[in-house]
Backbone as JSON, one array per atom type, in Angstrom:
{
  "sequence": "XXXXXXXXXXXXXXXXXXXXXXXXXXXXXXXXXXXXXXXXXXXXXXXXXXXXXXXXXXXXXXXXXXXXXXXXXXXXXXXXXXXX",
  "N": [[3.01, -17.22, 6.14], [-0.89, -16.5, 6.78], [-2.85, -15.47, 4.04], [-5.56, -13.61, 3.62], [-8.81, -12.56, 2.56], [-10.98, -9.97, 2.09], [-12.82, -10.47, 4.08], [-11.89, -11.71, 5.96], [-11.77, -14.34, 5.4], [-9.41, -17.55, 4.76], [-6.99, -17.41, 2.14], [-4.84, -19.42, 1.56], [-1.54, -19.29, 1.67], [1.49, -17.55, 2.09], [3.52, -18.4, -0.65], [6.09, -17.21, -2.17], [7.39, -14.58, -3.12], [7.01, -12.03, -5.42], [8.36, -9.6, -7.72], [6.21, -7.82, -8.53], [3.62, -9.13, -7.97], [2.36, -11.73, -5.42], [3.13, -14.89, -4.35], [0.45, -17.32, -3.57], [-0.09, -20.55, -1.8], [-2.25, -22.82, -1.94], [-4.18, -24.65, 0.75], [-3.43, -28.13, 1.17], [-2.44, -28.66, -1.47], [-0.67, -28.08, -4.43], [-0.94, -26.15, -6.77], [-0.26, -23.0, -7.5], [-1.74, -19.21, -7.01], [-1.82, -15.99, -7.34], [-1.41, -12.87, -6.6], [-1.64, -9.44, -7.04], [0.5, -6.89, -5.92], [-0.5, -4.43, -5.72], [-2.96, -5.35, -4.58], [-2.94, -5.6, -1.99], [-3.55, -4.88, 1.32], [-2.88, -4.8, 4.57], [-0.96, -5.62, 6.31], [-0.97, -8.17, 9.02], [0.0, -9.29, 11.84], [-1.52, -11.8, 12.27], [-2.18, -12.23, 9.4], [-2.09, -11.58, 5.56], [-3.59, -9.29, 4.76], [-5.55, -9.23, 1.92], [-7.4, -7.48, -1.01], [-11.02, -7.5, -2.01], [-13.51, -10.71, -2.67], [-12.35, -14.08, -1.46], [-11.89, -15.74, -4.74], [-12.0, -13.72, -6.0], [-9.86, -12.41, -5.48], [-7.68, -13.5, -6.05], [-5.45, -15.18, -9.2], [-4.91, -16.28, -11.58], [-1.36, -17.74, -11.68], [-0.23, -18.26, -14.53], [2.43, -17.11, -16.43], [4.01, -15.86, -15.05], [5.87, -17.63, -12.94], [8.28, -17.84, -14.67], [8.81, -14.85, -15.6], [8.83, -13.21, -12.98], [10.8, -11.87, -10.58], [12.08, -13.77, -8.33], [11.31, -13.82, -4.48], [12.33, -14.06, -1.57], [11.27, -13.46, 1.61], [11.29, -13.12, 4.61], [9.43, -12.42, 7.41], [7.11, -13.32, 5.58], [7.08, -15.09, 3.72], [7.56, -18.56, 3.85], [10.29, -19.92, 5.18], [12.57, -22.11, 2.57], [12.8, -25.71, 2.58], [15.14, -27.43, 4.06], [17.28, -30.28, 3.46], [19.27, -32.13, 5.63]],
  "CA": [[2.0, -16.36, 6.68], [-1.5, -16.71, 5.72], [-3.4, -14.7, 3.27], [-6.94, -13.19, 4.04], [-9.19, -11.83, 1.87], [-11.21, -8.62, 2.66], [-13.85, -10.92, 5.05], [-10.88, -12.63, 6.86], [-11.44, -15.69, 4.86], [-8.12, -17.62, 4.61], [-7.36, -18.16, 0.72], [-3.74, -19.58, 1.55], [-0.15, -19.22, 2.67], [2.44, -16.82, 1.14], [5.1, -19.43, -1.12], [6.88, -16.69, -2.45], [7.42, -12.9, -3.5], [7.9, -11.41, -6.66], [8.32, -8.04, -8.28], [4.56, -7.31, -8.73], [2.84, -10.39, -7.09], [2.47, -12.34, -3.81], [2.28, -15.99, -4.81], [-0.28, -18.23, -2.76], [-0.22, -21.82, -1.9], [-4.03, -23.52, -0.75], [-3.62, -25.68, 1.75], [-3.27, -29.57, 0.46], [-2.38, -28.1, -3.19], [0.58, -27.6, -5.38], [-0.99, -25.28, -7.68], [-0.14, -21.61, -6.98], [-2.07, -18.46, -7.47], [-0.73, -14.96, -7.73], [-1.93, -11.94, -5.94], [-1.09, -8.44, -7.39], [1.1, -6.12, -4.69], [-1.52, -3.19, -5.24], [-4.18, -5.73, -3.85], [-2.48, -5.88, -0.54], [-4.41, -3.86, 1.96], [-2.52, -4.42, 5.11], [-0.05, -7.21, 6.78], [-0.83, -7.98, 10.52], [0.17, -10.53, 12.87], [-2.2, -13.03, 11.85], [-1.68, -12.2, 8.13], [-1.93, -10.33, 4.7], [-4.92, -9.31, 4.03], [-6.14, -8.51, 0.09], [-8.93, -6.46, -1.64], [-11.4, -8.6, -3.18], [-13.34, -11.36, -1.63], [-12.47, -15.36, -2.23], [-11.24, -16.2, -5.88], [-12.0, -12.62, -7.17], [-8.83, -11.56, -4.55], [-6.4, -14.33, -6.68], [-5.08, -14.46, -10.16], [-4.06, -18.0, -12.09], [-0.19, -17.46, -12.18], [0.04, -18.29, -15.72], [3.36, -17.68, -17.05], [4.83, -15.05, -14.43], [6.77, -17.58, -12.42], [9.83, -17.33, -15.59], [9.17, -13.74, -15.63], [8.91, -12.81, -12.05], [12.5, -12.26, -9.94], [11.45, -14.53, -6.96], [12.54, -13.55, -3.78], [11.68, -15.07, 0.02], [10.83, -12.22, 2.53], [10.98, -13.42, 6.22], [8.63, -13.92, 7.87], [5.74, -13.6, 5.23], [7.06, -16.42, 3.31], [8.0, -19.51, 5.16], [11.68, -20.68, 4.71], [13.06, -23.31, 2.04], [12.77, -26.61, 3.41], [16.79, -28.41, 3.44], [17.81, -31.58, 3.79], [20.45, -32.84, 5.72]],
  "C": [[0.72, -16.55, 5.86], [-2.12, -15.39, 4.9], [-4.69, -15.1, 3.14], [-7.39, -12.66, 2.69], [-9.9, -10.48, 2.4], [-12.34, -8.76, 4.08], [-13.23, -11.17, 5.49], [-10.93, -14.02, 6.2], [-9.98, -16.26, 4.48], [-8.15, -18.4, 3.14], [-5.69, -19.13, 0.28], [-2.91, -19.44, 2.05], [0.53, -18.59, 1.34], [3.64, -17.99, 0.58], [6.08, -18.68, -1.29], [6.67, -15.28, -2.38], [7.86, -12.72, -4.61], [7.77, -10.25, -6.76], [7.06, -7.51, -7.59], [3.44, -8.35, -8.25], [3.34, -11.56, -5.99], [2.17, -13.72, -4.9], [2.23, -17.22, -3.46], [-0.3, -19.7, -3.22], [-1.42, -22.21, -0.91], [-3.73, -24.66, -0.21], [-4.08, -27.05, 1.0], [-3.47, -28.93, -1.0], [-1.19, -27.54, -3.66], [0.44, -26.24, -6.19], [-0.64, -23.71, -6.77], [-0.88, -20.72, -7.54], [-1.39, -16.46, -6.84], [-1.98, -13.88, -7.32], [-1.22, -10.79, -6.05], [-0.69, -7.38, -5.91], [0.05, -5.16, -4.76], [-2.15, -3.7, -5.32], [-4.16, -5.85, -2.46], [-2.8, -4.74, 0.1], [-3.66, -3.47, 3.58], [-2.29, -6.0, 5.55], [0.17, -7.11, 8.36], [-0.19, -9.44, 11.2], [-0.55, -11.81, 12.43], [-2.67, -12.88, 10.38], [-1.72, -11.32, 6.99], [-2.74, -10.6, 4.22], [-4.97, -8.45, 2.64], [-7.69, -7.88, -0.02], [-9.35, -7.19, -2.19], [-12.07, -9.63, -2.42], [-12.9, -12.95, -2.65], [-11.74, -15.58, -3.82], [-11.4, -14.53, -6.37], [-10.18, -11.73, -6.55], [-6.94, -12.48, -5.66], [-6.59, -14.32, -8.39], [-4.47, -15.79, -10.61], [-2.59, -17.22, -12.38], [0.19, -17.26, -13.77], [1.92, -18.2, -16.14], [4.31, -16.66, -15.98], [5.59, -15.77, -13.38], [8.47, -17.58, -13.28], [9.54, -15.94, -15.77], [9.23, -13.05, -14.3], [10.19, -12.83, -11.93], [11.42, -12.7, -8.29], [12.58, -13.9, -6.11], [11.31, -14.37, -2.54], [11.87, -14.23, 1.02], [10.28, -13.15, 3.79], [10.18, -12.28, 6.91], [6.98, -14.36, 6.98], [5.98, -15.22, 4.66], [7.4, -17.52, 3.98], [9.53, -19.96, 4.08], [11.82, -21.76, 3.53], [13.27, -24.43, 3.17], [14.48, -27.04, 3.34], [16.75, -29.32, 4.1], [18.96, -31.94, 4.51], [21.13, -34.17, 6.12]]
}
């Protein structure tokens, strides 16, 4: 699902879920950034919008993906890919 900021600008796609932050993946980009749950303003159909506009709405992960508990929440996040 993607992730808006407070203009509708799209700053990403939900990768995961943790505890206390949403973490965003920018389209053609590995790196992830991290979006605090009390920035989340409201989750519609065409996605989850944050408080904040552009980079002030995200948050360099830093070291919270070994302290987060990851989890994968259908349908914001998109599935694990598998192989068979």
């Amino acid at each position: 699902m993607k992730v808006r900021d407070q203009d509708g600008k799209v700053l990403g796609k939900v990768a995961c879920i943790g505890e206390t932050v949403l973490f965003v993946r920018q389209r053609f980009s590995r790196r992830l950034w991290a979006v605090p749950l009390s920035h989340v303003e409201r989750v519609t159909g065409q996605g989850v919008y944050v408080s904040g506009r552009e980079h002030a709405a995200v948050e360099p992960v830093g070291d919270r993906l070994r302290t987060e508990i990851i989890t994968a929440v259908h349908p914001l996040a998109e599935p694990p890919r598998t192989h068979a």
